[in-house]
N, C-alpha and C positions, 0 to 999 in steps of 0.2 A: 429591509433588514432580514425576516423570518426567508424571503424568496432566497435571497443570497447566500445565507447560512447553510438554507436544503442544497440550492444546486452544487456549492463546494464538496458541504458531507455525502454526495450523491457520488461528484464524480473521486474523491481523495477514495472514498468507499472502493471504488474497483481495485485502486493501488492497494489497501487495507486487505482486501482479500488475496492481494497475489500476496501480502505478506501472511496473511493467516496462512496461505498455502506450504510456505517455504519453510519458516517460524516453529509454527504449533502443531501443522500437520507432518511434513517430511524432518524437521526438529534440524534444518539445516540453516546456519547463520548467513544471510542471503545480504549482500552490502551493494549488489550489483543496484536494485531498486534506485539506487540514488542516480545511476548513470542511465537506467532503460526508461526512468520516468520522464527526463529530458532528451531523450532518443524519439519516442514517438512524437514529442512537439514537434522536433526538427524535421523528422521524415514528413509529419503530415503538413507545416510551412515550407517544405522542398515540394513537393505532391501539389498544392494550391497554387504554389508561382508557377507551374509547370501545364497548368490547367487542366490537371485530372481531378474529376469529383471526390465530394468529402468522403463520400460512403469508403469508394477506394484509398483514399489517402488511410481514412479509419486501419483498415482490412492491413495494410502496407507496417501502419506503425506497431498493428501487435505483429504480426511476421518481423519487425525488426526488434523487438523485445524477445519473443521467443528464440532468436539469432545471439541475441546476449549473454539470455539464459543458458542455449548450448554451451557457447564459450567458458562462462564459470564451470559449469559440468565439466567439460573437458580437462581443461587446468585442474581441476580439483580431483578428478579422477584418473587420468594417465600422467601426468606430471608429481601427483600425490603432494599437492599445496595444500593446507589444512582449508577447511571451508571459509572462515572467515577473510584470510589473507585472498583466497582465489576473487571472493567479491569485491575485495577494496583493490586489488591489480585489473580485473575487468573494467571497476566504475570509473577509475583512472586513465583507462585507455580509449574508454568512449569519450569522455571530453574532446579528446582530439577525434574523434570520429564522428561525432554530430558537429563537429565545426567546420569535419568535410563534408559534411551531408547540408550544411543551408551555406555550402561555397564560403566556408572562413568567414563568415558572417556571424557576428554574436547572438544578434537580435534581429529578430524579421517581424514586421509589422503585419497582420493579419487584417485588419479594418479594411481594407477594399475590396478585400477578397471575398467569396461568396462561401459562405459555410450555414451545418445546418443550425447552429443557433440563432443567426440573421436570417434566417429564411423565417423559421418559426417567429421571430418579431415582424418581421413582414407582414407574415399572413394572419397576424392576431394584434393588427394595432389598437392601442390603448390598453392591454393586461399586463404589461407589465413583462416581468422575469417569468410568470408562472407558465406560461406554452413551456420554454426552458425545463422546469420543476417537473411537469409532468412528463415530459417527456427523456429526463435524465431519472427518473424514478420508474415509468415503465423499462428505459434501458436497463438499470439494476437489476429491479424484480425478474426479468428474464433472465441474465445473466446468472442470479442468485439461483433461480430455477435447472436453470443445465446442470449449473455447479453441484447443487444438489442432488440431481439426478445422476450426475457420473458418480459420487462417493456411497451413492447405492448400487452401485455394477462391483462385481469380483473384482475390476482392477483399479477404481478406488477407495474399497475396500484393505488390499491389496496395500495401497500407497498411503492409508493412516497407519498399517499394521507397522510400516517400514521406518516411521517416526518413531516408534513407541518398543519397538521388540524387530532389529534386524533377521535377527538369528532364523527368525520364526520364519521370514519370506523368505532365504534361502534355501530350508528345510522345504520349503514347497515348492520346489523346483524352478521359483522363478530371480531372473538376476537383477539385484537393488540396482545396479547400476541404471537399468535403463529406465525403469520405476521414478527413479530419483531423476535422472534427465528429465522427462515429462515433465513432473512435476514443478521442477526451478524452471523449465522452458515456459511455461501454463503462468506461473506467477507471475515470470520477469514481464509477461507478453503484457498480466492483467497492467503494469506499473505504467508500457510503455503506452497502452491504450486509454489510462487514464490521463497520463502526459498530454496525450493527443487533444484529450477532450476538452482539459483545462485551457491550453494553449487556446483551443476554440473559442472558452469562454472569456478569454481575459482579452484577448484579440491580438495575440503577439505569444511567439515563441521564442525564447531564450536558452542559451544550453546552460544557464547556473539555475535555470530553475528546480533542479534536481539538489540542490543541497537541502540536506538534514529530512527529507521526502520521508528514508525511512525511520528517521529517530518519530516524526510525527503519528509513521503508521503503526508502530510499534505503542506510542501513547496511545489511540485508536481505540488498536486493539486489545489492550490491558483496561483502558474505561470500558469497553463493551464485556470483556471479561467479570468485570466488579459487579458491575449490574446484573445481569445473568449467569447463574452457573446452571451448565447443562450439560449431558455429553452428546447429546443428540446432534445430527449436524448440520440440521434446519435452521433450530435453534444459537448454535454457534454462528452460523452466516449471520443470521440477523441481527445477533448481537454488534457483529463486526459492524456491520452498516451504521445502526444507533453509536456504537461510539467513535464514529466517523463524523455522524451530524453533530455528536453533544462534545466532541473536540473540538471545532472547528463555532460552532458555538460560542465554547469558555473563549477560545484564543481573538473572538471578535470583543467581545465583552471586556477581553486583556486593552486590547486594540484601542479600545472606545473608555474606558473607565479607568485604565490604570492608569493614567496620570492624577489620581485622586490619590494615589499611594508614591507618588515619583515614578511609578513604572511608563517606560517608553517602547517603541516599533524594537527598538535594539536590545530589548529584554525579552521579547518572544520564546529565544531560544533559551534562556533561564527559566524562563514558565513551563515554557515543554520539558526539560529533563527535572524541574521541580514535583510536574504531573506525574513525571514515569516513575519517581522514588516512591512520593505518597501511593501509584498505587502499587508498587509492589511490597511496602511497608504492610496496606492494609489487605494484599489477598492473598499475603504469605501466611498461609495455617499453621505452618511448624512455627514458625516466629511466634506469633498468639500463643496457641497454647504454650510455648516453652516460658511464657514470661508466668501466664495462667498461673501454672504447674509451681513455679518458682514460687509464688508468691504466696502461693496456697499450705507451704512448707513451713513449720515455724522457725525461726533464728535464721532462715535464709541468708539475708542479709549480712546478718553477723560473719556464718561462714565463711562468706565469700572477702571479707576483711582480713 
């Protein structure tokens, strides 16, 4: 139970950060995620029937997310599609495009093929999931590490400023445009790489396994947000990951226990956006205090009658 919870929160965690990327850092409504997260399944179940190693199949499916990524860029930039629309016209076009990529096939079975989470079961018989855990936990921690390490350099520096205050990066001579490519290319790539990795672990790749990817990662990272406030961007990563594991968590526990409430598999998606209300209910500060404030007034009430 505890093995299976870490390795999902591990890998759902990289999609979570391409959406912290897109999201909170570039403040760009990224919808592509739902289309690149089942993009890298596909490419890396194209890549394994084809008998090139996982490493590469890996390496191929973030190239083919950051390919996605460009695409919304583009649309949303020389066409002038608002951001949202440019994501939900991408995530809709890949459908058909990872259905070219595993040959009009919906679903490709993975179990005979050789990947590296059968390998690490291989060579650690009798532990179980954990060779998997630790070794999709060392993948993060690195990950998290570069990540970290680019939004300390001038140019992602640079690409928080461009979330929070445009004006400001054009005044310094540099063009958001390409700033902002980066960035939704860097995201889409992390979604299409975590696709990838899932596909690995589940043993099969699907191109619907991309729905509602990022309404999940968006709950993610609104729990990891509640728990931690920080502006640090250590701090920030890590919270994302935490509330990737304690997502993924709750929605086992949904899984496993809500039929003591009538909840079933087909109410998931009610649980998820039930999560994303309560937390934006409880980490909206202007809300609080405006009731605070209200409350604290005498005859309130009355007036507003």
């Amino acid at each position: 139970m505890i093995s299976g919870i870490l390795i999902e929160g591990f890998i759902y965690g990289i999609m979570v950060l391409g959406v912290f990327m897109t999201f909170r850092v570039l403040n760009f409504c990224d919808m592509t995620v739902d289309g690149s997260f089942p993009m890298g399944a596909c490419i890396l179940a194209a890549c394994l029937t084809r008998g090139l190693p996982p490493s590469v199949a890996l390496l191929l499916a973030f190239c083919g997310g950051a390919a996605a990524g460009l695409v919304t860029t583009l649309v949303y930039t020389k066409l002038r599609i608002p951001d949202l629309l440019a994501g939900i016209l991408v995530m809709t076009m890949l459908y058909s495009v990872n259905l070219r990529i595993m040959s009009n096939h919906a679903n490709v079975s993975l179990l005979r093929l050789n990947t590296i989470f059968k390998s690490l079961s291989s060579a650690f018989p009798g532990a179980g999931d954990w060779p998997v855990v630790i070794f999709t936990a060392l993948f993060l921690a690195l990950l998290t590490f570069l990540l970290n390490t680019f939004f300390s350099t001038d140019f992602g520096l640079t690409m928080g400023a461009l979330g929070s205050n445009p004006q400001m990066v054009v005044s310094q001579g540099v063009d958001p445009r390409f700033v902002r490519a980066v960035g939704i290319c860097f995201g889409d790539a992390l979604a299409a790489l975590s696709g990838a990795m899932f596909a690995m672990y589940q043993g099969f790749a699907d191109v619907g396994s991309g729905t509602g990817v990022v309404v999940s990662g968006l709950a993610s990272l609104m729990l990891g947000e509640f728990l931690i406030r920080s502006n640090k961007i250590g701090w920030q990563t890590f919270r994302v990951i935490l509330g990737s594991v304690l997502y993924r968590a709750l929605m086992y526990f949904a899984r496993r226990y809500g039929s003591v409430v009538g909840l079933g598999p087909n109410d998931l998606k009610l649980i998820t956006g039930l999560l994303i209300i309560v937390c934006l209910i409880v980490s909206n500060k202007n809300l609080v205090g405006f009731f605070k404030e209200h409350l604290k007034r005498p005859g309130a009430g009355a007036e507003r009658c």
